[in-house]
C-alpha positions in Angstrom: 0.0 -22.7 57.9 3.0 -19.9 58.5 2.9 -17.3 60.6 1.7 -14.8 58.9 -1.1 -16.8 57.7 -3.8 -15.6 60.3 -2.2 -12.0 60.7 -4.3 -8.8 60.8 -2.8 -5.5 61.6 -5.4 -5.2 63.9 -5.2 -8.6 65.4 -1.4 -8.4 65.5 -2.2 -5.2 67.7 -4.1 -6.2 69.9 -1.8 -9.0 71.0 0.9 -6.5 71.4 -2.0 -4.8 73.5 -2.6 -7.6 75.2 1.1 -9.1 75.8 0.5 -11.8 74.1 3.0 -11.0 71.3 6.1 -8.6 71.5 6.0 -6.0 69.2 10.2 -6.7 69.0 8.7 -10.7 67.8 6.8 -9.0 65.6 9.3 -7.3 63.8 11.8 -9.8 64.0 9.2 -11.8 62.1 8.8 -9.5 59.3 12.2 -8.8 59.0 13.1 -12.5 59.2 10.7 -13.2 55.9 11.7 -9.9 54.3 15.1 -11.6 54.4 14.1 -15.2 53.7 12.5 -14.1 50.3 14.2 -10.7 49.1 17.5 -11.7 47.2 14.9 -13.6 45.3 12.4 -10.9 45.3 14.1 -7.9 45.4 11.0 -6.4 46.6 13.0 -3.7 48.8 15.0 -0.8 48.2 16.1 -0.4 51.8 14.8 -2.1 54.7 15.6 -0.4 58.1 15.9 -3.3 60.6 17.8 -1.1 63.3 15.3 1.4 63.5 12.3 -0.7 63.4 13.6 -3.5 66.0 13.9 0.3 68.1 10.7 1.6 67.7 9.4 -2.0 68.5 11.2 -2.6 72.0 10.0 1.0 72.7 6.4 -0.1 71.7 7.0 -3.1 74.3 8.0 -0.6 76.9 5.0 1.3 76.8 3.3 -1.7 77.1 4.8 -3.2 80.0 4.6 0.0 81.3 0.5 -0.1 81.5 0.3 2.4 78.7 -1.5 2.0 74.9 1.1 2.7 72.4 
């Protein structure tokens, strides 16, 4: 079973909610199998890494923070 295997975006939320997941893992981990499987694939155009590995460890600060992002 991979990781992805049991994923829901709103299960996947809530563990960010809940700190049980990073949303900067999260990312990683899409990115990670984007990678793995798109010279194969070719499935994407352009994938924006930097940005989204940004907007994640903001998403992480809010969190840690006490807020709901």
């Amino acid at each position: 079973m991979g990781a992805f295997d049991d994923d829901t975006a709103a299960r996947v939320a809530a563990d960010v909610r809940s700190g049980t997941r990073s949303a900067t893992d999260v990312a990683q981990e899409h990115l990670d199998r984007i990678a793995a499987g798109d010279e194969e694939i070719h499935a994407y155009n352009t994938v924006l890494a930097d940005e989204a590995l940004a907007r994640a460890v903001e998403i992480d600060e809010r969190v840690a923070a006490g807020e709901d992002p």
